[in-house]
C-alpha positions as CSV (number, residue, x, y, z in Angstrom):
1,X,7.2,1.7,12.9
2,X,7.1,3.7,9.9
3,X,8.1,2.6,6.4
4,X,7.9,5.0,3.3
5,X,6.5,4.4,0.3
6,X,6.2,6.4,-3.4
7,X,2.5,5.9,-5.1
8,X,2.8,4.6,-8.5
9,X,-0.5,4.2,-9.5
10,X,-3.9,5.0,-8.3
11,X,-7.0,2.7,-9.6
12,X,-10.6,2.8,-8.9
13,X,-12.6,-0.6,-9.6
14,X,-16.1,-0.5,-10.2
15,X,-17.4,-3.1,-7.5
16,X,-14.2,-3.7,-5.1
17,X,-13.1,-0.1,-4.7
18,X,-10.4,2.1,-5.1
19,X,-6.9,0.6,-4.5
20,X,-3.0,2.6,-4.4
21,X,-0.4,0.9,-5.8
22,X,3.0,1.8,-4.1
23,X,6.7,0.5,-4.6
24,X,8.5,0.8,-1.3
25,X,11.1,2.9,-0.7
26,X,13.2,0.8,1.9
27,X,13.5,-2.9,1.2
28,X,15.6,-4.4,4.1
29,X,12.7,-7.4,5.0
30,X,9.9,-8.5,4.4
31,X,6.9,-6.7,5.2
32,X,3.8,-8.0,6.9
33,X,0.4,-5.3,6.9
34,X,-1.2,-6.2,9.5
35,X,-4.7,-5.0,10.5
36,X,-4.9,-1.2,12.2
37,X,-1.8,-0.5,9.5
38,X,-2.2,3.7,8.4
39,X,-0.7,4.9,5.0
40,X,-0.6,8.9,5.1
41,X,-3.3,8.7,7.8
42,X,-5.5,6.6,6.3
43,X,-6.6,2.6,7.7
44,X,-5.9,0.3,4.8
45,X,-6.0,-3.1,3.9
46,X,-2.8,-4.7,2.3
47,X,-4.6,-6.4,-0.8
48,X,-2.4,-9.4,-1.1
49,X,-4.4,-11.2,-3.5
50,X,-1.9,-9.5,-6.5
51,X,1.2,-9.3,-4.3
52,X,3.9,-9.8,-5.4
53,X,3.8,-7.8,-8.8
54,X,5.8,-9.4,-11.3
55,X,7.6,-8.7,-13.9
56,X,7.9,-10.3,-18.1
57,X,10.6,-13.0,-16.4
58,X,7.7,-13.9,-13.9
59,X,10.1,-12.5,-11.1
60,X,8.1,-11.5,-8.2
61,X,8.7,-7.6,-7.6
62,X,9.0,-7.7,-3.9
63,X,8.7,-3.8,-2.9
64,X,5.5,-3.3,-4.7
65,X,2.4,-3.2,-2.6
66,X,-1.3,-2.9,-3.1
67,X,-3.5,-1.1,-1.0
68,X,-7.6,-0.4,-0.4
69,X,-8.5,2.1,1.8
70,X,-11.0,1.0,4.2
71,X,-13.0,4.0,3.3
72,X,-15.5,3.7,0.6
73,X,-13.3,6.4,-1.0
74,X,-10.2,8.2,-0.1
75,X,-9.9,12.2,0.3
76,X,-10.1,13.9,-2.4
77,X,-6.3,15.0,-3.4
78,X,-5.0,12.7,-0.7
79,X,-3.5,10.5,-2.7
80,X,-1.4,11.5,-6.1
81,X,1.1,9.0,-8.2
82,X,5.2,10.0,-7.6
83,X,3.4,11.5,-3.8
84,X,5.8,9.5,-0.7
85,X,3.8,8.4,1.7
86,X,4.1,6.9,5.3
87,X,2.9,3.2,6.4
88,X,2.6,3.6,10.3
89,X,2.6,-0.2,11.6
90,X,0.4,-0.3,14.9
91,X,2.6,-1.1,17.6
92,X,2.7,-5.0,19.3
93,X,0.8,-4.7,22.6
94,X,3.3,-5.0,25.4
């Protein structure tokens, strides 16, 4: 299954990595990443250490998501803030 997502901010950290922040497009439930998850063709991991984002009122911000590629370091150009992007979910094994 495929669920879209806009990049809102792209950061690189010095000893974890590089990691795309992305607001999701279509909230209609919740979300689970699991492993073998793609976003724009790339394996990620769903860093849920600072999900959910919050906001001043401590609200969580449920359609923001943080991901690290599981690349040392994504293409170059692959990723660009305002781009919309694809999550592919692997499918359940039958």
């Amino acid at each position: 299954m495929n669920h879209p997502f806009e990049i809102t901010a792209l950061r690189d950290h010095h000893n974890r990595g590089q990691f795309i922040f992305a607001r999701r497009l279509q909230v209609d439930q919740p979300l689970v990443v699991p492993d073998g998850a793609l976003l724009n063709g790339v394996a990620v991991y769903h860093y849920d250490a600072i999900f959910p984002l919050g906001n001043p009122k401590k609200n969580p911000n449920r359609d923001m998501y943080v991901f690290r590629p599981e690349l040392q370091r994504y293409p170059e150009g692959h990723f660009q803030v305002g781009q919309v992007v694809e999550l592919v979910l692997p499918e359940k094994p039958a």
